[in-house]
HTML snippet that shows the backbone in 3Dmol.js (N, CA, C, O; Angstrom):
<script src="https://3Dmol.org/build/3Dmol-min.js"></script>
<div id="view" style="width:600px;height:400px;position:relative"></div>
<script>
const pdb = `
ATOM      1  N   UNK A   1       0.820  -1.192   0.000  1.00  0.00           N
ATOM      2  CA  UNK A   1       0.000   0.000   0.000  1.00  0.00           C
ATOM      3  C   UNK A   1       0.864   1.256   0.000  1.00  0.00           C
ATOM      4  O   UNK A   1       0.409   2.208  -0.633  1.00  0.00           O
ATOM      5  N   UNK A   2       2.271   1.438   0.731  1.00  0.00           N
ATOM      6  CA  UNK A   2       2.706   2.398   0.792  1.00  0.00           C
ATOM      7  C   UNK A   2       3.328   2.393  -0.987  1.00  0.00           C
ATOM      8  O   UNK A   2       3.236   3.193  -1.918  1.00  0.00           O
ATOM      9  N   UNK A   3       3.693   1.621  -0.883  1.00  0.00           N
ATOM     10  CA  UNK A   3       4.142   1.926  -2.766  1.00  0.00           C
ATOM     11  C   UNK A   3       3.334   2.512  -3.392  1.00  0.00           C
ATOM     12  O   UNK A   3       3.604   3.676  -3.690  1.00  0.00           O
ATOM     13  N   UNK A   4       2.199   2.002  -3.772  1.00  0.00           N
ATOM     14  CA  UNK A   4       1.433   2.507  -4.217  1.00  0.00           C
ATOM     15  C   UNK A   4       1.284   4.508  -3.501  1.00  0.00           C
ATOM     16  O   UNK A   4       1.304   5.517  -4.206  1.00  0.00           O
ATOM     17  N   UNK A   5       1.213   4.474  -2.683  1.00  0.00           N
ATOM     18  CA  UNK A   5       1.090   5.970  -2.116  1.00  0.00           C
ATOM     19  C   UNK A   5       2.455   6.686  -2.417  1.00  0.00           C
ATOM     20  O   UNK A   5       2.283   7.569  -3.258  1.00  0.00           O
ATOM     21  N   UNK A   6       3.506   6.604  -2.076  1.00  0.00           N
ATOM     22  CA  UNK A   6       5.108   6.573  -3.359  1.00  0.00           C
ATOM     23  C   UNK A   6       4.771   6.632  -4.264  1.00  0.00           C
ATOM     24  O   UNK A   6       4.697   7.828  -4.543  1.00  0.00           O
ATOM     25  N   UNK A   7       4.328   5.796  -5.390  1.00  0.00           N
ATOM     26  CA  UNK A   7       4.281   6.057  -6.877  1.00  0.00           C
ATOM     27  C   UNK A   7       3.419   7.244  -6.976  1.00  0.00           C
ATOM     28  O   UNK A   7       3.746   7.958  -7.924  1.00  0.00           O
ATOM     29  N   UNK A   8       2.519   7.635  -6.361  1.00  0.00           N
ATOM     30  CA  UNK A   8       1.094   8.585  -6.782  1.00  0.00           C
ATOM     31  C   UNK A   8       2.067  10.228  -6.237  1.00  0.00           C
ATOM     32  O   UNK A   8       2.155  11.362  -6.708  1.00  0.00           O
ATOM     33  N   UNK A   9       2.584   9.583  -5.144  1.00  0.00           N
ATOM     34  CA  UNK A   9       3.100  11.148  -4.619  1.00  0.00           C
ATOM     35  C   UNK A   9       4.433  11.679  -5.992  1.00  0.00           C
ATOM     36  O   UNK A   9       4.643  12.844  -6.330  1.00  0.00           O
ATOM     37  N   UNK A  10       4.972  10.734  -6.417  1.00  0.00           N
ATOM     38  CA  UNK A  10       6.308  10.871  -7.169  1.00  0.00           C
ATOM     39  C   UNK A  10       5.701  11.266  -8.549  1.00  0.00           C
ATOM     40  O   UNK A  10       6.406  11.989  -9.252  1.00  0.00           O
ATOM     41  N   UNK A  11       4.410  10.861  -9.058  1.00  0.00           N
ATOM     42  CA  UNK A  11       3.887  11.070 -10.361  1.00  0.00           C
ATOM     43  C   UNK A  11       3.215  13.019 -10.010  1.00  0.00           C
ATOM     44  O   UNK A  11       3.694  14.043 -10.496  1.00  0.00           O
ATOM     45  N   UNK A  12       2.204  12.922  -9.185  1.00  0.00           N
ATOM     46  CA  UNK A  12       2.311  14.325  -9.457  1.00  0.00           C
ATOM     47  C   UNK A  12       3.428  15.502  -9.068  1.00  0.00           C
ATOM     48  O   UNK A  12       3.553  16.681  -9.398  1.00  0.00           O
ATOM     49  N   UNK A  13       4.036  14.767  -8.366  1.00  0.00           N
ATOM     50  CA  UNK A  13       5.635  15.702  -8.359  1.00  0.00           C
ATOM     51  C   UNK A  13       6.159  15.905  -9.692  1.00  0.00           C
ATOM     52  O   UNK A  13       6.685  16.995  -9.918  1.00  0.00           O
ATOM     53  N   UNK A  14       6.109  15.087 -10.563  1.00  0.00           N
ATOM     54  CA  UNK A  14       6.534  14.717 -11.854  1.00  0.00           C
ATOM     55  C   UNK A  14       5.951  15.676 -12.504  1.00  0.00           C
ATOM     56  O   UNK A  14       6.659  16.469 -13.123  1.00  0.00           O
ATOM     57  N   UNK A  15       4.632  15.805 -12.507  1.00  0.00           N
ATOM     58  CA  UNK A  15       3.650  16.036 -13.262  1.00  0.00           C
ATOM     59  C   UNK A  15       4.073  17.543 -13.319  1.00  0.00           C
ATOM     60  O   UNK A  15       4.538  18.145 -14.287  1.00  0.00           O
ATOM     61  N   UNK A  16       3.737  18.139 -11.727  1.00  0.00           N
ATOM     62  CA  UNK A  16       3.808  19.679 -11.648  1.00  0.00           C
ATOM     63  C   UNK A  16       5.384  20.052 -12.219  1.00  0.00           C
ATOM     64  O   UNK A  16       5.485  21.064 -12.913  1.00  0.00           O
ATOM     65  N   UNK A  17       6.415  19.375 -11.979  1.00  0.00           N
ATOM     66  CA  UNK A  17       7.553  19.940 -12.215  1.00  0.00           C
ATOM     67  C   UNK A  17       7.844  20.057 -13.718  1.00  0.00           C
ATOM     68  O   UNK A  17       8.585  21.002 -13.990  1.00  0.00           O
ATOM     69  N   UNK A  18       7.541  19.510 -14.480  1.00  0.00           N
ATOM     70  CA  UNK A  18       8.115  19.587 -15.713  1.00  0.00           C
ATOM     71  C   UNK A  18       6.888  20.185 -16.616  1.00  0.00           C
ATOM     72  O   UNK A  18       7.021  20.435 -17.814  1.00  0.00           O
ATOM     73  N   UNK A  19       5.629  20.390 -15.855  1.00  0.00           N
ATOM     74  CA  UNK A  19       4.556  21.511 -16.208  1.00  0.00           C
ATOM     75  C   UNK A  19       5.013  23.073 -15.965  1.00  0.00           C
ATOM     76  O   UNK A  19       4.658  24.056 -16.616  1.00  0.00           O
ATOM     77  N   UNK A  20       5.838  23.019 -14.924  1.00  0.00           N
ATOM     78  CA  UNK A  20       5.925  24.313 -14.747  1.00  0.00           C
ATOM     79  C   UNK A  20       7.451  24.658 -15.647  1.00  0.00           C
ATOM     80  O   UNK A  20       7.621  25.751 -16.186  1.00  0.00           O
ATOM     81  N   UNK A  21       8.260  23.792 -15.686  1.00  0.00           N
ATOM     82  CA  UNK A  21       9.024  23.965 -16.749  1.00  0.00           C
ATOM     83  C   UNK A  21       9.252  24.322 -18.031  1.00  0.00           C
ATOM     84  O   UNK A  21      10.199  24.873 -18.593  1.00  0.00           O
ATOM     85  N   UNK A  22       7.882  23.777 -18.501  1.00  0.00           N
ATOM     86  CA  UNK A  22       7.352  23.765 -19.767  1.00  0.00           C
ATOM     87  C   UNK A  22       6.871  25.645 -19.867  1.00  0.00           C
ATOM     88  O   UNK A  22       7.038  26.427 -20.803  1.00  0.00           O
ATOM     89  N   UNK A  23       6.248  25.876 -18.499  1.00  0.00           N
ATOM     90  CA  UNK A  23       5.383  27.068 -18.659  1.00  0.00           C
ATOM     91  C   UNK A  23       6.496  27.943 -18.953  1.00  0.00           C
ATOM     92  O   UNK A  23       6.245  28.894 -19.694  1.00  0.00           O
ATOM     93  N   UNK A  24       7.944  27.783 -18.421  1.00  0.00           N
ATOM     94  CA  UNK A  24       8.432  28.827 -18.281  1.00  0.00           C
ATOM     95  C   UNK A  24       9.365  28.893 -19.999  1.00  0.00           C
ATOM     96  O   UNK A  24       9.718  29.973 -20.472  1.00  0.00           O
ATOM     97  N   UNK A  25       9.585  27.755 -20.600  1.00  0.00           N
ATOM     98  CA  UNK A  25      10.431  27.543 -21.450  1.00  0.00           C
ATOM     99  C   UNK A  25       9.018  28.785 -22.547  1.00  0.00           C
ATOM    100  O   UNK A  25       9.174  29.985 -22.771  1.00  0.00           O
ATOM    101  N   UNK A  26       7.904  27.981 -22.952  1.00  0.00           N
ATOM    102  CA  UNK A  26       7.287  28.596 -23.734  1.00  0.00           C
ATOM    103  C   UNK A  26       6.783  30.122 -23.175  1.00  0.00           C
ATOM    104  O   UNK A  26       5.972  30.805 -23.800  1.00  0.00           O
ATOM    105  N   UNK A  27       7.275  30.450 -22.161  1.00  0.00           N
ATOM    106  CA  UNK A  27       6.948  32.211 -21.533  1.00  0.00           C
ATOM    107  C   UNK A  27       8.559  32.825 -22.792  1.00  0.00           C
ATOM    108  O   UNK A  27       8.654  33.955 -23.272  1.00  0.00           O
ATOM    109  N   UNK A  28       9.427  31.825 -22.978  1.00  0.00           N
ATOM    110  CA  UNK A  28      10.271  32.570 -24.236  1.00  0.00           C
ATOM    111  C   UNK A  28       9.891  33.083 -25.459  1.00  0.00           C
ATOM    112  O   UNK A  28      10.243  34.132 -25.998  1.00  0.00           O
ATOM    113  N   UNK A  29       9.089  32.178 -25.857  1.00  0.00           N
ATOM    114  CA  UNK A  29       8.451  32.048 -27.139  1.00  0.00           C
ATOM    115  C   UNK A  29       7.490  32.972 -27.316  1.00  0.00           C
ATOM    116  O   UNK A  29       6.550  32.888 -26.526  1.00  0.00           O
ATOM    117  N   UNK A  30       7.425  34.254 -28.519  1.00  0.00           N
ATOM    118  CA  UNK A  30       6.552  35.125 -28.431  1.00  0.00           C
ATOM    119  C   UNK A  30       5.233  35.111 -29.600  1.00  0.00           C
ATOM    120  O   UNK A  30       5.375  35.542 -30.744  1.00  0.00           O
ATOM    121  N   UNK A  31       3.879  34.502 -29.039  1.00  0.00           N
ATOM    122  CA  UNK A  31       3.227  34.138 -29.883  1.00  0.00           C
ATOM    123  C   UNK A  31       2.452  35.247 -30.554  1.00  0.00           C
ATOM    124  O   UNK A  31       1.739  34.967 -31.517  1.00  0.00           O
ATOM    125  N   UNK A  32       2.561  36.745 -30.018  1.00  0.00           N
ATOM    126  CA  UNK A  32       1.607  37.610 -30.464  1.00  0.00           C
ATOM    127  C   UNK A  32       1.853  37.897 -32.270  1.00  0.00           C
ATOM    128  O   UNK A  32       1.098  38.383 -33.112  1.00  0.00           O
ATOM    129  N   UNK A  33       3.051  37.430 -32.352  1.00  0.00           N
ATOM    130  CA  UNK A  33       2.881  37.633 -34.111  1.00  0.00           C
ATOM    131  C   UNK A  33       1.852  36.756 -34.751  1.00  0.00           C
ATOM    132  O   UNK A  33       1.271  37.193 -35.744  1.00  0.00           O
ATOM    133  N   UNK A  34       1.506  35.326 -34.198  1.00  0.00           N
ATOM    134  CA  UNK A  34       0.554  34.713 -34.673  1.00  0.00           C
ATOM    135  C   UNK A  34      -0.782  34.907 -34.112  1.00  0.00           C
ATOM    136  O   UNK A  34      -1.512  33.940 -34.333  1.00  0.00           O
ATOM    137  N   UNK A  35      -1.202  35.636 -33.608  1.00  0.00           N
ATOM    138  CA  UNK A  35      -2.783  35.649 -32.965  1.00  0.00           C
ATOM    139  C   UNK A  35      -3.425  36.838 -33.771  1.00  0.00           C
ATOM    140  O   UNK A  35      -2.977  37.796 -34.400  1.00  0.00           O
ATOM    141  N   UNK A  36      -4.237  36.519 -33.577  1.00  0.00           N
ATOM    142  CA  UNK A  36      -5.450  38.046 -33.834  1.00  0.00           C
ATOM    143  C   UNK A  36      -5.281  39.103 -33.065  1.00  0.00           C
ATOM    144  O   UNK A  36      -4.865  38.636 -32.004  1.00  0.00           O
ATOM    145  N   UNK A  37      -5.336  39.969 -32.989  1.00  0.00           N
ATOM    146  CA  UNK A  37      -5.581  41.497 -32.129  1.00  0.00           C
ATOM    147  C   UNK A  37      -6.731  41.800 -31.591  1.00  0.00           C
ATOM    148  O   UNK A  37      -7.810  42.026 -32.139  1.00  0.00           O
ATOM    149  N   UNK A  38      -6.395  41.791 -30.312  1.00  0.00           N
ATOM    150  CA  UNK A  38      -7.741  41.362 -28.995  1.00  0.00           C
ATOM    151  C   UNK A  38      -7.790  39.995 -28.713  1.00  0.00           C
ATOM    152  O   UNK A  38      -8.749  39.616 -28.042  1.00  0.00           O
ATOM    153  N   UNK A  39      -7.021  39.226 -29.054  1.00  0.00           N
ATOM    154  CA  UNK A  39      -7.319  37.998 -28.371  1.00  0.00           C
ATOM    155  C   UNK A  39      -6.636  37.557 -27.490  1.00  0.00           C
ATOM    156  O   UNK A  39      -6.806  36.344 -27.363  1.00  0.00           O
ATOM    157  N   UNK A  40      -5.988  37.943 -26.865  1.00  0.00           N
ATOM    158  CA  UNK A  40      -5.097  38.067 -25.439  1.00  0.00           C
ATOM    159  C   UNK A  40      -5.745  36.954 -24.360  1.00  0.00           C
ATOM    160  O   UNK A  40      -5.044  36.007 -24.004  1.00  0.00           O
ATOM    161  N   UNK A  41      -6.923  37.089 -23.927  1.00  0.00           N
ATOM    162  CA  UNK A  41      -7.539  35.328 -23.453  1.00  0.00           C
ATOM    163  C   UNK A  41      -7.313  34.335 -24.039  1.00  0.00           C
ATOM    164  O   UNK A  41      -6.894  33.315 -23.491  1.00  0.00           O
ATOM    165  N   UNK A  42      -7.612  34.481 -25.597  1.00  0.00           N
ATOM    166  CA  UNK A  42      -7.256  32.931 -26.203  1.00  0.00           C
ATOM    167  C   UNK A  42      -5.987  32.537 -26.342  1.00  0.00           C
ATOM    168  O   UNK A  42      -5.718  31.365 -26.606  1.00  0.00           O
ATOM    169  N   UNK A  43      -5.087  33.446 -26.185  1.00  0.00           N
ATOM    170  CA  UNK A  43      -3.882  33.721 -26.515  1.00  0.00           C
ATOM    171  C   UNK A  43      -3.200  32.427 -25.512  1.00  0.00           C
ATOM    172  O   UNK A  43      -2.617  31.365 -25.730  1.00  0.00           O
ATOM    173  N   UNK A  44      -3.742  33.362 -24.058  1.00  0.00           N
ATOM    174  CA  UNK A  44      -3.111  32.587 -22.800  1.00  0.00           C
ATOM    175  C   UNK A  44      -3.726  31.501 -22.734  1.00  0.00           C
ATOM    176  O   UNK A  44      -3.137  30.677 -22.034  1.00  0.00           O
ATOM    177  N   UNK A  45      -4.980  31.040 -23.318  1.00  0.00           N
ATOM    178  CA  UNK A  45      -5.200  29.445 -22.310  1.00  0.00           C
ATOM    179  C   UNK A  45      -4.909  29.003 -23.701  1.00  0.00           C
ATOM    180  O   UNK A  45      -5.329  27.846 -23.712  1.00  0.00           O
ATOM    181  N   UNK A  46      -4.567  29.191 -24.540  1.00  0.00           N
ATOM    182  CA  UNK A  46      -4.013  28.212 -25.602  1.00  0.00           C
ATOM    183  C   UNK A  46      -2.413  27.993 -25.155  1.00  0.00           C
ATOM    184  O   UNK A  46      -1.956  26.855 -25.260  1.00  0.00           O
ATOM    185  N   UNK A  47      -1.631  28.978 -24.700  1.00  0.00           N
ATOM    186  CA  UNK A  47      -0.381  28.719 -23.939  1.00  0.00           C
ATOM    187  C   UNK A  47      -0.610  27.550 -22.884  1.00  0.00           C
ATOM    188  O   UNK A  47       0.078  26.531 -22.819  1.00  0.00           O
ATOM    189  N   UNK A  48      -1.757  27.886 -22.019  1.00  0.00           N
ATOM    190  CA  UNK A  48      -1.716  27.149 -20.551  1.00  0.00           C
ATOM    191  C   UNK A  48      -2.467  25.626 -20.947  1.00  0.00           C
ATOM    192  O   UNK A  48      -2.610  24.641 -20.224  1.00  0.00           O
ATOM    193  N   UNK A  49      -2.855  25.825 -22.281  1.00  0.00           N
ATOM    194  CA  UNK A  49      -3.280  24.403 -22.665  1.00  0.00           C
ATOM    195  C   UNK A  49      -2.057  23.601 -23.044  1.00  0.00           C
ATOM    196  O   UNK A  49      -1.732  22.458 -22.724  1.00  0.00           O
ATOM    197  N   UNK A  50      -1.452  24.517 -23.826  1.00  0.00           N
ATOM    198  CA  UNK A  50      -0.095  23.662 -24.652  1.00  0.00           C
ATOM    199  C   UNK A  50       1.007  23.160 -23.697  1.00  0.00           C
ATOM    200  O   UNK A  50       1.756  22.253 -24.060  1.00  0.00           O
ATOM    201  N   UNK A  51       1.131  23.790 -22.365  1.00  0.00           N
ATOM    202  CA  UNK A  51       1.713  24.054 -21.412  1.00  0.00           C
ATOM    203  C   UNK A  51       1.371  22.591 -20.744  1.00  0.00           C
ATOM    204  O   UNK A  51       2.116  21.616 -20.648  1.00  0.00           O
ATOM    205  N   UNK A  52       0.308  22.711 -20.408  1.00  0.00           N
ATOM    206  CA  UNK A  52      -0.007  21.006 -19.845  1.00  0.00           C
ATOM    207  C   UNK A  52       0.213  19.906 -20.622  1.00  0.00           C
ATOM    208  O   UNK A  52       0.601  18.847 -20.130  1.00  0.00           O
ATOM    209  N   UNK A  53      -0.022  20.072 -21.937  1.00  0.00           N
ATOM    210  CA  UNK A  53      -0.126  19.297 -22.913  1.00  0.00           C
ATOM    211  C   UNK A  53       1.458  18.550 -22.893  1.00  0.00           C
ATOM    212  O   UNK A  53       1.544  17.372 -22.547  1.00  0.00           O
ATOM    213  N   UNK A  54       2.366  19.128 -23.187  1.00  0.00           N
ATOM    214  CA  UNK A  54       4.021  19.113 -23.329  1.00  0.00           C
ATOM    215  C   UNK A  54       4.109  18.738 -22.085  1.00  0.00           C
ATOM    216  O   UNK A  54       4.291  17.520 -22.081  1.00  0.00           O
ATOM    217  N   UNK A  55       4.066  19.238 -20.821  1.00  0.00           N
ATOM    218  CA  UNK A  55       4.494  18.689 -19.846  1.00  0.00           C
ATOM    219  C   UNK A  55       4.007  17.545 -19.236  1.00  0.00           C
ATOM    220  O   UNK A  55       4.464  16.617 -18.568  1.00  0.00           O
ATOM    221  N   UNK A  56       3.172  17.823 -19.580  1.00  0.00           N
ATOM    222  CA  UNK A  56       2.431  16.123 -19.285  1.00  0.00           C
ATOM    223  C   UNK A  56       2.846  15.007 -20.037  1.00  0.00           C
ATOM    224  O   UNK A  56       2.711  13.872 -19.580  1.00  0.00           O
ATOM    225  N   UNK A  57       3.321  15.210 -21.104  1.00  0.00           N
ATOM    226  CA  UNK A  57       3.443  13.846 -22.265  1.00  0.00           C
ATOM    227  C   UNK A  57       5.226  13.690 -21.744  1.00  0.00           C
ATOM    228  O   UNK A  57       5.714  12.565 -21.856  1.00  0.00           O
ATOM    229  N   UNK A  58       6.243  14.985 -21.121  1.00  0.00           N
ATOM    230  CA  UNK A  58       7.314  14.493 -21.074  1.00  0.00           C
ATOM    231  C   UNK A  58       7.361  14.219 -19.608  1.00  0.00           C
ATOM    232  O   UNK A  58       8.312  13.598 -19.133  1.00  0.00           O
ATOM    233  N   UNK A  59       6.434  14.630 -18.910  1.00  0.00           N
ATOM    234  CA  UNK A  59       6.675  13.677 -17.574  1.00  0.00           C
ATOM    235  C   UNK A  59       5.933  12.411 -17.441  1.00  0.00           C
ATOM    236  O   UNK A  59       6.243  11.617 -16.553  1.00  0.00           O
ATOM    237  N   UNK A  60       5.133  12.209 -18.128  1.00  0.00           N
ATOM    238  CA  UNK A  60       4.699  10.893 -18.291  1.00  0.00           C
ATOM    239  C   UNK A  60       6.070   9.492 -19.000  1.00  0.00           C
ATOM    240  O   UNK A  60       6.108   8.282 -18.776  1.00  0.00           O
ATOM    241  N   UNK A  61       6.973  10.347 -19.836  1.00  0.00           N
ATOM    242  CA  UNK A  61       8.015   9.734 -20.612  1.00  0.00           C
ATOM    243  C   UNK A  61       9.358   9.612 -19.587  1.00  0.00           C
ATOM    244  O   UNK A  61      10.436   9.243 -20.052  1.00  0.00           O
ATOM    245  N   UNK A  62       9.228   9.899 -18.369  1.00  0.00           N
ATOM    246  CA  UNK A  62      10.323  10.077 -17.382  1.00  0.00           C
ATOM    247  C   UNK A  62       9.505   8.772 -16.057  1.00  0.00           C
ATOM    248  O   UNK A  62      10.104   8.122 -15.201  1.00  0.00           O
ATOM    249  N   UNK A  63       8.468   8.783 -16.271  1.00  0.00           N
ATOM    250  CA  UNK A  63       7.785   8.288 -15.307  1.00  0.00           C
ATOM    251  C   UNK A  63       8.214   6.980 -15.872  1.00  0.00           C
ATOM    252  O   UNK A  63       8.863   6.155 -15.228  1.00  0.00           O
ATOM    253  N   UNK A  64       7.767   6.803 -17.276  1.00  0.00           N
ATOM    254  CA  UNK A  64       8.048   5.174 -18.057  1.00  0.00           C
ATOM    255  C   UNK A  64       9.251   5.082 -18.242  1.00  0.00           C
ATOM    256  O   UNK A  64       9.613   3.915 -18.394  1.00  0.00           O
ATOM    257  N   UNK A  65      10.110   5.895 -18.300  1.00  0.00           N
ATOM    258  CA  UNK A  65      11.584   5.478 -18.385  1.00  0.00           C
ATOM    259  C   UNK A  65      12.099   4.920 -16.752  1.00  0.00           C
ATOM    260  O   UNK A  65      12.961   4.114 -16.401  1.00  0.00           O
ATOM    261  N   UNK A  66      11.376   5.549 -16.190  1.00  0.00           N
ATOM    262  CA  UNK A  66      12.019   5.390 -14.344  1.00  0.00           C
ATOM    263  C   UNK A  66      11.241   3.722 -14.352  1.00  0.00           C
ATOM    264  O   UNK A  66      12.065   2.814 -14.243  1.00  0.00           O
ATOM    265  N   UNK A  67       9.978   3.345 -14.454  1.00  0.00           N
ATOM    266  CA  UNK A  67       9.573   2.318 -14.238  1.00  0.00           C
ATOM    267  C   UNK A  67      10.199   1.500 -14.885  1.00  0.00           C
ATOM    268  O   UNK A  67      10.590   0.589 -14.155  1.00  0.00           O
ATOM    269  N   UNK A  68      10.609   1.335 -16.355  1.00  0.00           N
ATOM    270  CA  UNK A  68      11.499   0.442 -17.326  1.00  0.00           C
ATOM    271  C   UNK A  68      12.479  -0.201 -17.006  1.00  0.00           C
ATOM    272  O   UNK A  68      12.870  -1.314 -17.360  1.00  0.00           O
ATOM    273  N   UNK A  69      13.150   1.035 -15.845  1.00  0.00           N
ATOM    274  CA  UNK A  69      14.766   0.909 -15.845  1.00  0.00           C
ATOM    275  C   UNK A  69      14.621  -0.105 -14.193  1.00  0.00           C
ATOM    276  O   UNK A  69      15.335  -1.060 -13.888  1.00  0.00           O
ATOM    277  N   UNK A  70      13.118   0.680 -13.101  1.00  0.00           N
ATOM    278  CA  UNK A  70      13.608  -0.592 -12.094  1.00  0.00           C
ATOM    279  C   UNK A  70      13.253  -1.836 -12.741  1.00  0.00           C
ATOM    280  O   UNK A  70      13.759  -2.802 -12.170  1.00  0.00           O
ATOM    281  N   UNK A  71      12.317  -2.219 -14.074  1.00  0.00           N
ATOM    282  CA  UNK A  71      12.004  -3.416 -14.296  1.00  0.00           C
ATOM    283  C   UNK A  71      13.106  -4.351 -15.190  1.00  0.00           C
ATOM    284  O   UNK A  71      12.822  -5.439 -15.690  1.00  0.00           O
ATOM    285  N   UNK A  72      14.252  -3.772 -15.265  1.00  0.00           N
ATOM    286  CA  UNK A  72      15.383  -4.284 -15.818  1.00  0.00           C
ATOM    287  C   UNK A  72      15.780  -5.561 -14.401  1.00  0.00           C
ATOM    288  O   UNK A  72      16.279  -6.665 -14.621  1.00  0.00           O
ATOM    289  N   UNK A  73      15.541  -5.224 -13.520  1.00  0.00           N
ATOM    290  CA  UNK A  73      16.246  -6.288 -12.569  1.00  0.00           C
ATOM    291  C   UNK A  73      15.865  -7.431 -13.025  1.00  0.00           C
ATOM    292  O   UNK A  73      16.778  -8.213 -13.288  1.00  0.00           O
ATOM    293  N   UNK A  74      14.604  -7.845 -13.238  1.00  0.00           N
ATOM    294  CA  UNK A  74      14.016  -9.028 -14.049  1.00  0.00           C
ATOM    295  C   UNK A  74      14.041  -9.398 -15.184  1.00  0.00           C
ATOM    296  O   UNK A  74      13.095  -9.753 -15.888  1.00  0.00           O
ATOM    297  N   UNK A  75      15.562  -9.311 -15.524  1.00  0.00           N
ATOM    298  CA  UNK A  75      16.402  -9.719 -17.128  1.00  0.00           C
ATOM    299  C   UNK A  75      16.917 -10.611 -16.143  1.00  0.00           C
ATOM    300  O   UNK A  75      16.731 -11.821 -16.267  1.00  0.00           O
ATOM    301  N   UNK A  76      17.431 -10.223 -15.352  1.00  0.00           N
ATOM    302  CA  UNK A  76      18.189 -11.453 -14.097  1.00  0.00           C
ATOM    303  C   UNK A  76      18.036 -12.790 -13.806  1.00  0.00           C
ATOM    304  O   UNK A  76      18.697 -13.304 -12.903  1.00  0.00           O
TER     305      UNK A  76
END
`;
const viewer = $3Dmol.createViewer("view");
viewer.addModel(pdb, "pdb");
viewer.setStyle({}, {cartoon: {color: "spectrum"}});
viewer.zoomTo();
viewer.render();
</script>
């Protein structure tokens, strides 16, 4: 049971950290050349969408690499 409570605590640690990573990498990137004028709302939750989107798919890819690598013991 505690594993299970470990894995859940370590996944959204995962989750938030490389979400907020993401937020800050694409806060570089300046999208107002591509938007409409006045759209400053859609602007941002299309950021804060893309933002989850990316960080979620590469902490999900750290999560399966971490699980892969303890399941190597059982090549043994």
């Amino acid at each position: 049971m505690e594993q299970i409570g470990i894995q859940s605590l370590t996944s959204m640690v995962s989750h938030l950290v490389f979400i907020t990573i993401t937020w800050r990498l694409l806060q570089a990137i300046h999208l107002d050349g591509i938007l409409k004028k006045g759209r400053v709302f859609e602007g941002r939750l299309l950021l804060m969408f893309l933002t989850i989107t990316i960080g979620t798919a590469v902490s999900n890819f750290f999560l399966d690499f971490l699980l892969w690598s303890r399941n190597l013991q059982f090549l043994l």
